[in-house]
C-alpha positions as a printed NumPy array, in Angstrom:
array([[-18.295, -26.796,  23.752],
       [-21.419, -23.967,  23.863],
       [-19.236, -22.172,  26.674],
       [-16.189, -21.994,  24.088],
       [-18.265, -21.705,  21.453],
       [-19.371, -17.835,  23.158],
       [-16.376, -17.218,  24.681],
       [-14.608, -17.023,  21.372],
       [-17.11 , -15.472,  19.681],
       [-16.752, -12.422,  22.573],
       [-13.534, -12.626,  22.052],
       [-13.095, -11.876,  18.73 ],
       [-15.882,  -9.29 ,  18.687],
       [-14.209,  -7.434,  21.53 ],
       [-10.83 ,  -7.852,  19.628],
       [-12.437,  -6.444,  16.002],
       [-14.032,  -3.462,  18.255],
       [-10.737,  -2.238,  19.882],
       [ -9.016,  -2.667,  16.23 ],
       [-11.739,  -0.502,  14.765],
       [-13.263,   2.03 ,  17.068],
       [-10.501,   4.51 ,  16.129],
       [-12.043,   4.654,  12.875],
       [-15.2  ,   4.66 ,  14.036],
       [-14.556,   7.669,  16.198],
       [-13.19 ,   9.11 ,  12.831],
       [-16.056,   8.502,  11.032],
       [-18.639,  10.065,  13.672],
       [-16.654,  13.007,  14.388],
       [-16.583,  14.36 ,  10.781],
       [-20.615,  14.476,  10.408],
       [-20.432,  17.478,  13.225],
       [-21.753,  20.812,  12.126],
       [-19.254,  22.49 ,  14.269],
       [-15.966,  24.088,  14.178],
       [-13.951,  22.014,  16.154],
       [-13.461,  18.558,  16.755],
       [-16.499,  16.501,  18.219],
       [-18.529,  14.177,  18.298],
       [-21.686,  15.287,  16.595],
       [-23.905,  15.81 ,  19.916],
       [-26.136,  18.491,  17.875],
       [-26.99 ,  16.609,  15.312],
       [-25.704,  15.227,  12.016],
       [-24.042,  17.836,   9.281],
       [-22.87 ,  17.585,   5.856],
       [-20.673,  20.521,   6.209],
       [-17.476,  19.268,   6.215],
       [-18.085,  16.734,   3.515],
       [-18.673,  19.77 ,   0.958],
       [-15.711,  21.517,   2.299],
       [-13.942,  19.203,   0.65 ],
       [-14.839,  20.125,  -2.754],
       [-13.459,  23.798,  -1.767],
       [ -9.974,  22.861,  -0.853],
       [ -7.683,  22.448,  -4.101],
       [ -4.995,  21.414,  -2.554],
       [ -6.295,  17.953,  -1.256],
       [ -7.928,  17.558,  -4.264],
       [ -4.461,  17.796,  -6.216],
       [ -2.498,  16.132,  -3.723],
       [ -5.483,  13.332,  -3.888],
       [ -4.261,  12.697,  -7.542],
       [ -0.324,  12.876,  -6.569],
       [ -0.68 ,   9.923,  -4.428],
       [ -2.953,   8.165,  -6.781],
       [ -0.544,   8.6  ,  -9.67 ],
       [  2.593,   8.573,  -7.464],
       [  1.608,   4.795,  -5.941],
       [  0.226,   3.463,  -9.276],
       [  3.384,   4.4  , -11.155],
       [  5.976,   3.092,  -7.49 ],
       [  3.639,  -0.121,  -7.383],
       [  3.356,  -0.705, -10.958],
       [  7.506,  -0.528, -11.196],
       [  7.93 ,  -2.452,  -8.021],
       [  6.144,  -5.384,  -9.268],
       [  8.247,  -5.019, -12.475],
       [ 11.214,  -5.52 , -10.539],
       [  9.726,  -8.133,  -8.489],
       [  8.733, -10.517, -10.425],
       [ 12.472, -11.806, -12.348],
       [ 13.759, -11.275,  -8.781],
       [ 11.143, -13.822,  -7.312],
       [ 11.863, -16.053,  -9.955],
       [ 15.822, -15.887, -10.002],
       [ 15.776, -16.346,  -6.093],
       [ 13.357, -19.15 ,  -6.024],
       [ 14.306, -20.949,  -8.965],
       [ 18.556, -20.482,  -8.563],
       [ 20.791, -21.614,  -5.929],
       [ 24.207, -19.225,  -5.804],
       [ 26.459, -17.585,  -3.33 ],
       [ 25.057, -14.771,  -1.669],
       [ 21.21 , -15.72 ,  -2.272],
       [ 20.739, -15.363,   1.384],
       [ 22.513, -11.757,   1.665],
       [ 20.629, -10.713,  -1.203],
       [ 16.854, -11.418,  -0.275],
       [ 18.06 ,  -9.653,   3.192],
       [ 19.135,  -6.866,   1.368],
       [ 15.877,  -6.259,  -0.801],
       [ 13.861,  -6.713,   1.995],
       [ 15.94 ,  -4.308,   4.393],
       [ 13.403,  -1.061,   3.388],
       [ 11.154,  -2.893,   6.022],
       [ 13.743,  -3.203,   8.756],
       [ 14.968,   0.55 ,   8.378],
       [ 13.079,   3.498,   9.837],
       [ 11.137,   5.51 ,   7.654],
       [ 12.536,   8.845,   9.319],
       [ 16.004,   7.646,   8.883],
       [ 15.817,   6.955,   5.139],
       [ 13.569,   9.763,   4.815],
       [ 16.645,  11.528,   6.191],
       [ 19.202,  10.   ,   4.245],
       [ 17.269,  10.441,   0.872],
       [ 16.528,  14.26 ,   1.464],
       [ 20.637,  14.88 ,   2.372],
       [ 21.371,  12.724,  -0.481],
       [ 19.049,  14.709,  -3.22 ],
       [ 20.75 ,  18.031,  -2.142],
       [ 24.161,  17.336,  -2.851],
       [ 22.844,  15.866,  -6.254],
       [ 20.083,  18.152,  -6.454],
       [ 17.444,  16.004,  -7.543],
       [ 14.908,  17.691,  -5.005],
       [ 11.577,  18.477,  -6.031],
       [ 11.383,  15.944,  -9.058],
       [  8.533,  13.491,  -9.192],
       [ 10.585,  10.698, -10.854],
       [ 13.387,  10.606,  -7.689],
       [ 10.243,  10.755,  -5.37 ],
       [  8.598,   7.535,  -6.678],
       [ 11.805,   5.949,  -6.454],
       [ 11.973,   6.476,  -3.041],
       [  8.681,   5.142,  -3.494],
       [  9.848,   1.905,  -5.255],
       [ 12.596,   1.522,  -2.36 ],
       [ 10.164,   2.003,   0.155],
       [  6.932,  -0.961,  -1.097],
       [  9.369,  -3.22 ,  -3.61 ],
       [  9.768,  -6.065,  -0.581],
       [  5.777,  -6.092,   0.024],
       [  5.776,  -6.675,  -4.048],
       [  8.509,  -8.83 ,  -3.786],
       [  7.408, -11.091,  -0.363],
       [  4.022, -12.055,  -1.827],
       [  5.637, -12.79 ,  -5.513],
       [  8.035, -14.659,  -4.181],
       [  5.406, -17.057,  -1.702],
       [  3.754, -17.32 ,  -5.209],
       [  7.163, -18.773,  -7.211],
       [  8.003, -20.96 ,  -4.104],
       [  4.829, -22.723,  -4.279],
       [  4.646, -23.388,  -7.452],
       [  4.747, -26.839,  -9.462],
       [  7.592, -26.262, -12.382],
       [  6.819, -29.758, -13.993],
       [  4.068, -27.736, -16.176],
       [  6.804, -24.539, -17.182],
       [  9.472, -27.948, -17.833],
       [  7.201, -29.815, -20.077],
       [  6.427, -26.495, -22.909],
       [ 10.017, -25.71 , -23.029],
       [ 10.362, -29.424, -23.476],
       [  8.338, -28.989, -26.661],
       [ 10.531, -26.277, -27.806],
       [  8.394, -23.1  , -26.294],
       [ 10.636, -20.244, -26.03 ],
       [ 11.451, -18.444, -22.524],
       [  9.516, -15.645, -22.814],
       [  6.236, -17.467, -23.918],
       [  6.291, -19.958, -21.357],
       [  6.503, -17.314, -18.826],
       [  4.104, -15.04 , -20.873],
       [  1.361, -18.616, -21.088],
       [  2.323, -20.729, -17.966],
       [  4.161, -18.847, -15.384],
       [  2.463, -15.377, -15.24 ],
       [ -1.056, -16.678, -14.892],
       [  0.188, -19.056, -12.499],
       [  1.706, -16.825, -10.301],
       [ -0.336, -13.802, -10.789],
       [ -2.587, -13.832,  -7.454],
       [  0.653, -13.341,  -5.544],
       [  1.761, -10.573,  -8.663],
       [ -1.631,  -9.646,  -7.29 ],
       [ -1.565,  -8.984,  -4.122],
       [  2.129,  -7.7  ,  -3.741],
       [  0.94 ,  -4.711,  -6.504],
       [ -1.998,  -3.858,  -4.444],
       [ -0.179,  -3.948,  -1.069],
       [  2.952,  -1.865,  -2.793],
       [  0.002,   0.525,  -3.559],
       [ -1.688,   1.138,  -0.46 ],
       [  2.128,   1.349,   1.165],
       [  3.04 ,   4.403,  -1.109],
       [ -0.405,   5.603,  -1.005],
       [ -0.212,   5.762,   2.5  ],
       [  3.314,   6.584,   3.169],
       [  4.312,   9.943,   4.977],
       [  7.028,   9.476,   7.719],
       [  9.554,   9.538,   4.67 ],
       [  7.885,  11.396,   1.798],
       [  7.229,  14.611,   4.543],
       [ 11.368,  14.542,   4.465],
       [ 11.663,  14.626,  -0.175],
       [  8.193,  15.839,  -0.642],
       [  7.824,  19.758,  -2.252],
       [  5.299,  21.774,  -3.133],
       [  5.066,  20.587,  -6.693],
       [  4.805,  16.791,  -5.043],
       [  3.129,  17.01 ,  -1.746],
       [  1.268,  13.804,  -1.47 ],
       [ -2.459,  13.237,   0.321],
       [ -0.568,  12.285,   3.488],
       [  1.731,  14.811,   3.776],
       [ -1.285,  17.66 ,   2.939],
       [ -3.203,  16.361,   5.901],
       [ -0.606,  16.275,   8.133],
       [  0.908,  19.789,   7.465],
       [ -3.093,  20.693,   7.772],
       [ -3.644,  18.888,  11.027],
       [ -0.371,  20.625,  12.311],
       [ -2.397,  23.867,  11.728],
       [ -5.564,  23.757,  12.116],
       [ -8.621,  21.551,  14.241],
       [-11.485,  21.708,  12.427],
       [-12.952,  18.5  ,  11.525],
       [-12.101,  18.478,   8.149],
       [ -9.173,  16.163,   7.771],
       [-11.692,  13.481,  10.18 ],
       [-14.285,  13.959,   6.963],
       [-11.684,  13.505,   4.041],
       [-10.478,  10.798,   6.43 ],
       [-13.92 ,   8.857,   6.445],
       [-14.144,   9.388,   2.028],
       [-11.073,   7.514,   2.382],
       [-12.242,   4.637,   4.407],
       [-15.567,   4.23 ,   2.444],
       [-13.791,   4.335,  -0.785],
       [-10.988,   1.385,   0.482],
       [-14.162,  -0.948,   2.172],
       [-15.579,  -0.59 ,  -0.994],
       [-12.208,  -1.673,  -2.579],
       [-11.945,  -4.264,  -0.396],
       [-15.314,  -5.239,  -0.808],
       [-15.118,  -5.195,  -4.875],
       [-11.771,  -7.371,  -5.209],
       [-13.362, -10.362,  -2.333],
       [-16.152, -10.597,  -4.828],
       [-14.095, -10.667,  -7.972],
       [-10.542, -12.637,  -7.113],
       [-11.077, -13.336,  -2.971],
       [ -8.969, -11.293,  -0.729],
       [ -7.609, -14.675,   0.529],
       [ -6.247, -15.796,  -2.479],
       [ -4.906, -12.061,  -3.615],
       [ -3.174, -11.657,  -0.337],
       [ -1.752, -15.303,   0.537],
       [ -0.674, -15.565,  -3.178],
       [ -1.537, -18.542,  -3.909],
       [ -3.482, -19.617,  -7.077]])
């Protein structure tokens, strides 16, 4: 029992290692003081932390994706949550077809709808318009809104929802007093995954992305493209402080494991 005991333990710890030493080579390489990309062998260096602070355009494109994923996650989960209701609580033709078809963002490439969006905003010429881009957006992180809302609605007891409209409660206050806070750890967890999707996504947003829209993503990759100093690896490591601290925060406050399971 000992010898499984230690054997799973290495296990794991070898597994967790593999999974994160990309990020840990990430992290060491952007505390070199040098030009290029390595791993700080001469010492450790602020430099390319401060560098940062000098370059506009990731601070502005920073701000896109914040405001681009809360205003795609906040509008996903809109649209999520009478969808997870009317497909867990309603039996009708075509209920099948129709959860397919809102989760079919996650079965199509990201290039090919990247494609199809960019050919289909110039014939209508919609390019270049934040709005049309964070509806790409919606398109793109509504079935990781709509997956975790929806494990939330099928587990849940309706005898309590029954009983206040029973007592003459109207619709919108049982679901405003009983349903909502019932369901809202999945609600949750769906809005913060739809968030880190968009906040993350670049295969499609490179294709409908402009200059007035270019996204955090989409700056370091057209910087990468160009350059190899180390300073995408340092904005990289802000970025994985600032989500472990994220992380962190919402474990102590809700638990991660009831935020993303979605259950109550």
């Amino acid at each position: 029992m000992q010898k499984n005991h230690w054997l799973g333990l290495t296990y794991h710890s070898l597994f967790i290692l593999f999974i994160t030493a990309p990020l840990l080579v990430v992290v060491a390489v952007s505390f070199t003081s040098l030009g290029y990309i390595s791993l700080p062998s001469d010492g450790l260096s602020l430099r390319w932390f401060y560098a940062i602070l000098d370059e506009r355009q990731f601070i502005d494109a920073f701000l896109m994706s914040a405001w681009l994923a809360l205003v795609s996650a906040s509008v996903a989960v809109i649209l999520a949550v009478p969808a997870a209701l009317g497909l867990a609580h309603y039996r009708f033709p075509g209920r099948n077809a129709l959860t397919a078809f809102f989760l079919s963002p996650l079965m199509i490439p990201h290039v090919v709808m990247g494609i199809a969006f960019l050919r289909f905003f110039n014939q209508a010429g919609f390019s270049g318009s934040f709005g049309w881009l964070s509806m790409t957006h919606v398109i793109v992180v509504f079935p990781y809104a709509l997956r975790l809302t929806l494990a939330s609605v099928i587990g849940l007891s309706r005898d309590t929802e029954l009983a206040a409209r029973s007592l003459g409660a109207r619709p919108h206050t049982v679901f405003r007093r009983i349903v909502l806070p019932l369901i809202l750890p999945g609600v949750a967890g769906g809005w913060m995954l739809a968030f880190i999707q968009s906040f993350d996504e670049v295969t499609m947003t490179i294709f409908v992305a402009t200059p007035g829209t270019t996204t955090l993503p989409v700056a370091m990759y057209s910087y990468i493209s160009q350059s190899i100093d180390p300073l995408v690896a340092s904005l990289s490591t802000v970025l994985i402080v600032v989500t472990t601290i994220t992380m962190f925060v919402l474990d102590r406050l809700v638990g991660l494991d009831r935020v993303l399971v979605g259950k109550g």
